[in-house]
C-alpha positions in Angstrom: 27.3 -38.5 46.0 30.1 -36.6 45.6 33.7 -38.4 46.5 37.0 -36.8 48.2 40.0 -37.6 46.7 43.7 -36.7 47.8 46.3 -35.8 45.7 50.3 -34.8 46.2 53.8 -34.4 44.4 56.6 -35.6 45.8 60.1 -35.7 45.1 62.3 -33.2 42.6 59.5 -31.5 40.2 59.6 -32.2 36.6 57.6 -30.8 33.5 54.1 -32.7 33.4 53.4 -32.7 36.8 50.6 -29.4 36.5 48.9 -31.5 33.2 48.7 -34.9 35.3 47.3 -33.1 38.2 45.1 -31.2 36.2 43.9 -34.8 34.4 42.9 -36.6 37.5 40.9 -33.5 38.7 38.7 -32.7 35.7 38.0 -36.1 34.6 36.9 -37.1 38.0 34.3 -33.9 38.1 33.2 -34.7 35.1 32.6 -38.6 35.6 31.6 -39.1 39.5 31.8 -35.1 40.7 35.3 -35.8 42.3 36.4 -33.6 45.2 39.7 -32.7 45.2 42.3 -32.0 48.0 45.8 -31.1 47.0 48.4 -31.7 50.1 51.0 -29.2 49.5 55.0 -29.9 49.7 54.6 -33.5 49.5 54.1 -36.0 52.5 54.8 -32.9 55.2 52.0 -31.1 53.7 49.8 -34.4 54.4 51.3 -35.0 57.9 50.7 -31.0 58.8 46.9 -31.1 56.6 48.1 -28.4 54.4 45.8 -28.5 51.7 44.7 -26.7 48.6 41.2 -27.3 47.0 41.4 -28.2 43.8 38.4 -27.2 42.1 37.7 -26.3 38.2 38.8 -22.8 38.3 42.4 -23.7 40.1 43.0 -26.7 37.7 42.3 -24.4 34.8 45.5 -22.8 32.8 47.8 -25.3 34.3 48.4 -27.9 31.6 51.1 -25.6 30.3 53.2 -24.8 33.7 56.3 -26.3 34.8 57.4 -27.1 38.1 53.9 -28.1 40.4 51.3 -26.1 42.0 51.2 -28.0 44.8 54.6 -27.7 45.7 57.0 -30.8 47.0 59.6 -32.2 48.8 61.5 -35.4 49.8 60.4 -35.8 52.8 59.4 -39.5 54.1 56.7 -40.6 56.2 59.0 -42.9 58.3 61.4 -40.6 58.4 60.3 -37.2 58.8 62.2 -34.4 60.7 60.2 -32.6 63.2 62.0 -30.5 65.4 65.5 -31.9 66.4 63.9 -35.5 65.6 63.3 -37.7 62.8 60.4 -39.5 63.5 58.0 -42.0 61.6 55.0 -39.6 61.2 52.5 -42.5 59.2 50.1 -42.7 61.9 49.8 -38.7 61.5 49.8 -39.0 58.1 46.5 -41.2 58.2 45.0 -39.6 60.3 44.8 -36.5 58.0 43.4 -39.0 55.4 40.6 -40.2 57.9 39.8 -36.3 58.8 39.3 -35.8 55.2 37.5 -38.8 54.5 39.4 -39.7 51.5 38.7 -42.6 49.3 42.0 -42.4 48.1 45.4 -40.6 47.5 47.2 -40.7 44.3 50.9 -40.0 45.3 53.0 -38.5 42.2 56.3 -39.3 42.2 59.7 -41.0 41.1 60.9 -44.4 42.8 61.0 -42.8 45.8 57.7 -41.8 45.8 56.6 -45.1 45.0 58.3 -46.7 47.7 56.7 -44.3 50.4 53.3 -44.7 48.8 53.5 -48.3 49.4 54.1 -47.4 53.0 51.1 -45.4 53.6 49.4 -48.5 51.6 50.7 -50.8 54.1 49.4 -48.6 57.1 45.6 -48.8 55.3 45.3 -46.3 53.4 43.6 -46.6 49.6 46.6 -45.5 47.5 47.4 -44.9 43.2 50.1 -43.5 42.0 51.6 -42.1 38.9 55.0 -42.6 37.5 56.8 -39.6 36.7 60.5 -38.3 36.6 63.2 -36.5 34.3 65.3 -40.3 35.1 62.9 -42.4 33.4 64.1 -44.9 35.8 60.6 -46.2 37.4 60.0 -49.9 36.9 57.1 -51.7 34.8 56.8 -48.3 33.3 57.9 -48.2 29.4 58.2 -44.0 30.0 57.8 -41.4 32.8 56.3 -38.6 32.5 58.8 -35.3 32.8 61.5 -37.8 31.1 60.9 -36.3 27.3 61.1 -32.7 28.2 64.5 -33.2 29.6 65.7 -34.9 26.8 65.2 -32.1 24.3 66.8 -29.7 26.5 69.8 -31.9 27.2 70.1 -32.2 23.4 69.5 -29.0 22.8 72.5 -28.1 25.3 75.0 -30.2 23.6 73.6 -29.2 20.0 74.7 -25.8 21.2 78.1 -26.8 23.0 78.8 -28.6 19.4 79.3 -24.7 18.5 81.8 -23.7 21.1 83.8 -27.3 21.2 84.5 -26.6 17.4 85.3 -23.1 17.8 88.2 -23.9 20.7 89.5 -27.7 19.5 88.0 -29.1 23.2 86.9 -31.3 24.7 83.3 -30.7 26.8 82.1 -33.1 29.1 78.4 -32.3 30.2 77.3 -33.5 33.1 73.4 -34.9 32.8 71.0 -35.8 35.4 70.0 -39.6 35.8 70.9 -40.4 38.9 71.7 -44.2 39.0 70.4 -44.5 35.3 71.5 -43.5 32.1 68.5 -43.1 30.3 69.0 -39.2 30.0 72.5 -39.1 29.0 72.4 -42.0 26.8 69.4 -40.7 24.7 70.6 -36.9 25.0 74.1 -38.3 23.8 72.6 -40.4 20.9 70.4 -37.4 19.9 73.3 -35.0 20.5 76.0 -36.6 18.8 78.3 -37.1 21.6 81.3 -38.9 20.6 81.4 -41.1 24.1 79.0 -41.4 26.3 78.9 -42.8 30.2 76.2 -44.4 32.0 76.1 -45.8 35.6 75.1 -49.2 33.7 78.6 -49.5 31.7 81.5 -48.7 34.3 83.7 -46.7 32.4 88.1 -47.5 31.3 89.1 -43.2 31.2 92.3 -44.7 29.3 89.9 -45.8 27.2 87.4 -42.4 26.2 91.0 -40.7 26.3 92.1 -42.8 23.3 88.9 -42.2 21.6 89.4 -38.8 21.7 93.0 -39.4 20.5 92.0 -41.1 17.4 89.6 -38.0 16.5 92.3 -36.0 16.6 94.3 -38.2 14.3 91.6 -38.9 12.1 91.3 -34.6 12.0 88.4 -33.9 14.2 89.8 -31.1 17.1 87.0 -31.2 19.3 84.8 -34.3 21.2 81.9 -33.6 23.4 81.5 -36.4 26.2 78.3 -36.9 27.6 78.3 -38.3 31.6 75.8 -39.1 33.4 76.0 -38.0 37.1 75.9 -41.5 38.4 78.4 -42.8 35.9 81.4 -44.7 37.7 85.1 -45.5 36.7 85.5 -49.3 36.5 87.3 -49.0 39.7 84.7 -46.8 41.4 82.3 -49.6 40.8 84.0 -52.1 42.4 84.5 -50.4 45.2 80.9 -49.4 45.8 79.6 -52.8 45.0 82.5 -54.3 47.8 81.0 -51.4 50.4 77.5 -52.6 49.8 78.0 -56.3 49.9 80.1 -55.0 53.0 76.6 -53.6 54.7 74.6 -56.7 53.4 77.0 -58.9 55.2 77.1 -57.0 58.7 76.2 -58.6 61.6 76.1 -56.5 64.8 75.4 -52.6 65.3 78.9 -51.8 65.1 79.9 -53.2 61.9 76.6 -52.4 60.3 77.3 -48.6 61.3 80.7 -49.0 60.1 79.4 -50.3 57.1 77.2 -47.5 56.3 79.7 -44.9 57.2 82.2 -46.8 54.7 79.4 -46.3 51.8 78.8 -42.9 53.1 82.1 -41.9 52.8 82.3 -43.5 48.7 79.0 -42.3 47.8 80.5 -38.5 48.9 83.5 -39.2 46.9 82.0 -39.7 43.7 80.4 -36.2 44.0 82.1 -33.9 41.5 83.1 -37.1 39.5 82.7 -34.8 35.9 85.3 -32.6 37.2 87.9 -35.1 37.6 86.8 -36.6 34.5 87.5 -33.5 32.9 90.9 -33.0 34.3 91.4 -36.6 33.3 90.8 -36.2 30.1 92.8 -33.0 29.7 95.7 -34.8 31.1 95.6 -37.9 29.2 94.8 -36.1 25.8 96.7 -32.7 26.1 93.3 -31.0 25.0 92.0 -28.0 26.5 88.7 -29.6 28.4 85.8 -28.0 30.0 82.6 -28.9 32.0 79.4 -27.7 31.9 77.0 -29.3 34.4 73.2 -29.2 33.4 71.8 -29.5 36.6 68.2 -28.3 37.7 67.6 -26.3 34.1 66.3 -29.9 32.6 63.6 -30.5 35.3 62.6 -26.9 34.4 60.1 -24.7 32.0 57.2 -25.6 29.8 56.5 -29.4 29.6 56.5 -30.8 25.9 53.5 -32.4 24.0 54.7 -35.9 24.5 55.1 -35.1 28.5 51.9 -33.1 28.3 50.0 -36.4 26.0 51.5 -38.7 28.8 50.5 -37.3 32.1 47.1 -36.0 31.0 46.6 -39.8 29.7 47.8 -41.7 32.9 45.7 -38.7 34.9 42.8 -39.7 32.9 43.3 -43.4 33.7 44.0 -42.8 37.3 40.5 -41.2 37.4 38.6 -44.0 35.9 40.7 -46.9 38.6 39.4 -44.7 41.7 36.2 -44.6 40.2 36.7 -48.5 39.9 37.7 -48.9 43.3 40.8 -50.6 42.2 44.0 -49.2 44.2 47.2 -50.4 45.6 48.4 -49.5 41.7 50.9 -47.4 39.9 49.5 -46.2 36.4 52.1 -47.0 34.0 52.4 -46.5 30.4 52.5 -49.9 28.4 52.5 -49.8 24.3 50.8 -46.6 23.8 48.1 -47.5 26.4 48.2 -47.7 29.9 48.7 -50.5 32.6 47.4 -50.4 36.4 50.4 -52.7 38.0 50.7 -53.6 41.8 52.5 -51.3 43.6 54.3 -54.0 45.5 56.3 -54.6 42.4 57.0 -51.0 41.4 58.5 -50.5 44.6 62.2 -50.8 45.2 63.1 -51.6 42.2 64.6 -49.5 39.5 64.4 -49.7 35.6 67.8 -49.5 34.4 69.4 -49.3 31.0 69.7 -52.9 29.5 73.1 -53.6 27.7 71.4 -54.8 24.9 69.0 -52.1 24.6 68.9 -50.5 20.6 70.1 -47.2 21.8 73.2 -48.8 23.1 74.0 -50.7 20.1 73.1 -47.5 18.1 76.2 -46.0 19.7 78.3 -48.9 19.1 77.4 -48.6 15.5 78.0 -45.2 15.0 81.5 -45.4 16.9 80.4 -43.5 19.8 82.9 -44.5 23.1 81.1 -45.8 25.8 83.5 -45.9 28.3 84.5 -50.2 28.1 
């Protein structure tokens, strides 16, 4: 008897997203004759039972698209907007699941995602999800899918700023996606030849990448290329941020709780357009011409590469075989070229970031590349 199975993205899109959705679809009509329902736009198109059927002839041609064909957003179920309200929208959300009559739904998603899946898990719902994002930043995972393609075309960016940095004697600082990990910038950067690199992981001296730059200049090279991730943070930054949120730990009463967040509010705005003043920074402190060029959205974009493509198909794969198991309340993580089905109580609210002894830091070291301490 035939089986009805949910599926969603949510969160920013990323390259692999098509080939994982395309995995869990045909190897679950070809093992237990699988039924498909894709909820468009993420967890509003589940709350508003916005589907798209997902059978052989839609999954077909897909495993080469970017973006998703189910669409997405970041909206949470606790915290959805409806109208002029936010409101928690989980009991709506299950009862589109019951309508259906779904024996599961396999969320897609970065550590967001995970966290609201886990939500929906808690309210009774049979859940599995798969780890993906351009961050690489999902825990108990050893890669997420999306992550690969980006780093080629970050590399390929500053392969190509190389070019223009020569041409000028500048400095370019490119600004890479990340968010509160370095896993992007630090690979691109490696990859790249950057000659300094900041993470979010290593707070950062600007004295300090300004006299690296110096000593190129000295030593005859007229150009430097500095790799940042967005989330990267000046030592002093840091301190700050970690004081506001040991500040909002340590509240006690609604005032000072809302002060609190308003105080973190107010920091987390102010390191927005933190590449820019780096730039200016750096063209102060060296007396180099310096320019930025920020990234952005074109690395979650365009035709996912075979590693992303292996990965997600893989984990899709897998993700068919646990719901034909029964076994839920997972993530699907990659672990030493297999796979791993790990509670997703402990993926959850937590975030995999760089370790400072990880090779690829002590790569950098080796090779003299500045990392910002």
């Amino acid at each position: 008897m035939p089986i009805s199975v949910g599926i969603l993205t949510s969160g920013g899109d990323c390259p692999g997203l098509n080939a994982a959705i395309r995995a869990v679809g045909k190897a679950g009509l070809e093992s237990m004759d699988m039924r498909l329902v894709g909820f468009r736009d993420g967890f509003r198109g589940l709350m508003q039972d916005r589907t798209l059927h997902l059978d052989r002839e839609r999954l077909s041609n897909i495993l080469t698209l970017g973006g998703t064909i189910l669409g997405t957003s970041r909206d949470k179920p606790h915290r959805m907007p409806v109208g002029n309200q936010v409101l928690d929208m989980t009991d709506a959300m299950r009862e589109v699941y019951e309508k259906h009559q779904l024996e599961c739904l396999v969320c897609l998603g970065g550590g967001g995602t995970q966290k609201n899946a886990l939500r929906l898990m808690e309210a009774g719902m049979n859940i599995i999800t798969l780890p993906k994002t351009i961050d690489n930043d999902v825990a108990l995972t050893d890669v997420t899918f999306g992550y690969d393609t980006a780093l080629s075309i970050a590399t390929e960016a500053i392969d190509r700023l190389h070019s223009t940095a020569t041409s000028h004697n500048r400095v370019i600082v490119v600004e890479i996606m990340g968010h509160s990990a370095g896993w992007l910038a630090l690979g691109a950067g490696v990859a790249g030849g950057a000659d300094a690199i900041l993470i979010p992981e290593i707070p950062y001296d600007i004295e300090s990448v300004a006299e690296a730059i110096r000593k190129r200049t000295q030593h005859g090279k007229h150009f430097s290329i500095v790799a940042v991730a967005e989330g990267a943070m000046s030592v002093e930054e840091s301190a700050k941020l970690e004081a506001a949120h040991e500040a909002k730990r340590k509240a006690d009463g609604k005032k000072e709780k809302e002060q609190a967040r308003e105080r973190l509010t107010e920091l987390e705005a102010l390191h927005r357009g933190n590449t820019l003043r780096v730039t200016e920074q750096l063209e102060q402190l060296t007396g180099m011409e310096s320019r930025l060029t920020i990234l952005g959205h074109l690395q979650r974009g365009g035709t996912p590469s075979a590693a992303d493509r292996l990965l997600a198909t893989t984990l899709g794969v897998r993700c068919a075989e646990l719901i034909g198991e029964k076994r839920f309340g997972v993530m699907v993580a990659a672990r030493n070229g297999s796979t791993a089905a790990v509670p997703l109580e402990d993926v959850a609210g937590n975030r995999k970031s760089v370790p400072l002894d990880h090779p690829w830091l002590m790569t950098a070291r080796r090779l003299g590349v500045c990392l910002g301490d």
